[in-house]
N, C-alpha and C positions, 0 to 999 in steps of 0.2 A: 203405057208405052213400055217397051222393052226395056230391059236395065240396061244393057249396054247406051241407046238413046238417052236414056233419063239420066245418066251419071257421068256423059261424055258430051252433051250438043246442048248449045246454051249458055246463058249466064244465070246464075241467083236470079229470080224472082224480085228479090229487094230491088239489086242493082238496075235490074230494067223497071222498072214501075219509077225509083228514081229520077232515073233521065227520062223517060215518057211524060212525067207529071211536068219536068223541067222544062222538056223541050215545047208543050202544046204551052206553056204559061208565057215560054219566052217570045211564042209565037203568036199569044193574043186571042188562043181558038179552046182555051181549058175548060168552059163553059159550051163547045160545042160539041163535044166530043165525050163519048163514055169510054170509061180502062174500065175495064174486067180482068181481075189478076186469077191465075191460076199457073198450081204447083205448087206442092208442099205446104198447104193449108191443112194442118194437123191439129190446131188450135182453136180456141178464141182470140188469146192473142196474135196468133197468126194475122187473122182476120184486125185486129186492132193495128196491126205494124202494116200493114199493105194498106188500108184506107187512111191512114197518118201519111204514109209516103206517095197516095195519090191516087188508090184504088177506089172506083166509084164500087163498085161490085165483087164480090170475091165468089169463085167456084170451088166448091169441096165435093170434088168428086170421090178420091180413096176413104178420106173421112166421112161419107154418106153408106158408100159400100163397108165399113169395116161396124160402124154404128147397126150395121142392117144382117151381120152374122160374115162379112167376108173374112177371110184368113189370110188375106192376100200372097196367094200363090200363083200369081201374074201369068193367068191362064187368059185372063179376060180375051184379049185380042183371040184367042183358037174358037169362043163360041163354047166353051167345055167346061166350064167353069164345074168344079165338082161340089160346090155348094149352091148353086144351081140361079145363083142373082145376076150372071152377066153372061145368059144364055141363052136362047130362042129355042130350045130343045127342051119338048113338057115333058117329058119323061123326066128330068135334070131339075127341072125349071117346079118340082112338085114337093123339092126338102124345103123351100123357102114358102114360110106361114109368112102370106104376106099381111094379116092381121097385127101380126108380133113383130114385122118389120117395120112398118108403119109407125107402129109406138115408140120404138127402138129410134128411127130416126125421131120424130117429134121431141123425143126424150133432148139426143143431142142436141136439136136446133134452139130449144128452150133454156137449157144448161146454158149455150153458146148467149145466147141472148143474153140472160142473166150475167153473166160473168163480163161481159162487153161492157155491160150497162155501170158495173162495180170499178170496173178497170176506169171507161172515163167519168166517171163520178172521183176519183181518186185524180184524176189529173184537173178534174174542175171544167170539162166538158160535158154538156145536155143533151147534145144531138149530135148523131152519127156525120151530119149535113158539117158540123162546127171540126168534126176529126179529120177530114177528110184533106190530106193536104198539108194537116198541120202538124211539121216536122220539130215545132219547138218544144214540145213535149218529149219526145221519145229523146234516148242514150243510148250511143255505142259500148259496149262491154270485148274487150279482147279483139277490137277490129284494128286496121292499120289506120294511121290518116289517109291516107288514097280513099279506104271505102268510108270512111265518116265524111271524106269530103264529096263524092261522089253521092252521097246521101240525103247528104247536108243535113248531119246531125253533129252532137257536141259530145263528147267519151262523157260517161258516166262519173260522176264528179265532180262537173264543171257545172 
């Protein structure tokens, strides 16, 4: 998305996965329904704080393009991408060895893996199935009460 969009229309990511997870439980239908978080998945633990706060799925779109050689110079949207991964023009479309990009991603997705795996092994969680939802783990650090309670988590501390 444009920067203007992406830095101005919207809430946090957290804040909405929050109230969505809240709202479908309060409602009776959390098991009906799948979230798919996306936006500002930069991490593993990205992906660890959005399926704790009620993401069934998480998309890493920049983090797949930046793994795979992007420089992110938020061309994407023109088609002109000058490193040639988010562009339909083969001429452009001919600096990206997609051999090396392919590794490149698998490389992150496995690391990602890995370090998810370490992350809830240290909270005493087995299965992504068991994270998902479960807010009594995670800590607010430098947040206000409004967003820990909107979160419904406990300040780091406590």
């Amino acid at each position: 998305a444009p920067k203007i969009i992406r830095d101005n229309v919207g809430i946090p990511i957290e804040l909405a996965l929050a109230n969505v997870d809240k709202r479908l439980r309060d409602e009776g239908i959390r098991n009906h329904a799948s979230v798919v978080a996306e936006g500002g998945i930069k991490s593993s633990a990205d992906v660890v704080k959005a399926v704790a706060l009620g993401a069934d799925a998480v998309y890493i779109g920049t983090a797949a393009l930046v793994a795979m050689g992007c420089t992110v110079c938020q061309r994407c949207h023109t088609g002109k991408c000058p490193w040639g991964i988010a562009t339909t023009d083969p001429w452009i479309s001919r600096r990206v060895n997609p051999d090396i990009a392919t590794q490149r991603l698998v490389n992150l997705l496995r690391g990602w893996s890995l370090e998810i795996k370490e992350m809830m092994g240290g909270m005493g969680i087995n299965a992504v199935e068991s994270l998902r939802g479960n807010r009594d783990r995670l800590r607010g650090v430098g947040m206000t009460d409004t967003e820990l309670k909107i979160l419904g988590i406990k300040m780091a501390g406590d």
